[in-house]
C-alpha positions in Angstrom: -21.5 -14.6 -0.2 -19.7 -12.9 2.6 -20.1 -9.2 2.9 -17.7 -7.2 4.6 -18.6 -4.2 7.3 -16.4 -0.9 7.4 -14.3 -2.3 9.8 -13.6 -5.3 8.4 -12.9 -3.6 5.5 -10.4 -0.9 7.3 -8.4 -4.4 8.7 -7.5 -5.9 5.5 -6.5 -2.3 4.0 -4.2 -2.0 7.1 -3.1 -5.7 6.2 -2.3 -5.3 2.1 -0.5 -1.8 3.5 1.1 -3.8 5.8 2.1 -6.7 3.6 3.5 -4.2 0.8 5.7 -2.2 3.2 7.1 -5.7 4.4 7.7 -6.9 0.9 9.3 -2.9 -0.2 11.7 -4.0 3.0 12.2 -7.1 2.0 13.7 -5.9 -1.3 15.6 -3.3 0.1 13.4 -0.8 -2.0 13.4 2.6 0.1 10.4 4.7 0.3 11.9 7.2 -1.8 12.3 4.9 -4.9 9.0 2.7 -4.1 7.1 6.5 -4.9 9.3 7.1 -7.7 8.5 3.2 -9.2 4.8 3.7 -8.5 4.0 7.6 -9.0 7.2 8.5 -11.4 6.7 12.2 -12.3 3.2 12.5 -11.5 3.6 13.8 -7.7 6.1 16.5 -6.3 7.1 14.3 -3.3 7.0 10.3 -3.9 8.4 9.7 -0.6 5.6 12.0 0.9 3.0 9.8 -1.0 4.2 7.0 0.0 4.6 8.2 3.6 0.5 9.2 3.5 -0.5 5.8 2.4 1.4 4.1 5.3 -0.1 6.7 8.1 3.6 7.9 8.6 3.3 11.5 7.3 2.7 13.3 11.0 1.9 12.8 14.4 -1.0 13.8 14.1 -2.7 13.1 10.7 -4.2 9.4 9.9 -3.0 7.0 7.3 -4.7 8.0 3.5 -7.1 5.9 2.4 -5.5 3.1 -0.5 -7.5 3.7 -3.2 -7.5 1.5 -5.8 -5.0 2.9 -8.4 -3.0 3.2 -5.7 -2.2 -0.2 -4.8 -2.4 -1.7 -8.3 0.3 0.7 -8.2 2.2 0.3 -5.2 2.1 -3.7 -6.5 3.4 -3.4 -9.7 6.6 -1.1 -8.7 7.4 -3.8 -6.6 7.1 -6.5 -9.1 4.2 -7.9 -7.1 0.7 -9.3 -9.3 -1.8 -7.4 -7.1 -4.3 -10.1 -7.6 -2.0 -12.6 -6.0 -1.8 -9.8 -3.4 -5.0 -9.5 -2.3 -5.8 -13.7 -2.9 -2.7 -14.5 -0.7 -4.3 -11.9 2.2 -7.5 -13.1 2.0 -6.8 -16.6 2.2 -4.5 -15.7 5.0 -7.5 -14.5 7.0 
């Protein structure tokens, strides 16, 4: 079984974020509405959420970790299956 270190780890996060960004563009769903889709209600600023996850928030401040939630969420407003996500990345690799 294959266990993978930190940084492995940090390279497929910045892939999946990478991947779901492309596929948001690729179905010409904004930011704005990708938050809204995902978060709905739950969060003052989608856009700023969505802005975090994808390290584009400030100059200075680093991308947020994607938790979990997160991307099953992030997936799902996009019509994406996020194990076919995640399979298609890995395999990818």
């Amino acid at each position: 079984m294959l266990v993978y270190d930190t940084e492995q780890l940090d390279n497929l996060e910045q892939e999946v974020v990478a991947f779901l960004l492309s596929q948001a563009q690729r179905k010409d769903v904004s930011q704005r509405e990708w938050g809204r889709r995902a978060f709905g209600a739950e969060i003052n600023s989608t856009a700023t959420k969505i802005q975090t996850i994808l390290g584009k928030s400030g100059e200075s401040r680093q991308r947020k970790k994607l938790v979990f939630r997160d991307f099953i969420r992030l997936c799902q407003a996009l019509d994406l299956d996020p194990a076919k996500v995640l399979g298609a990345i890995m395999l990818d690799r």
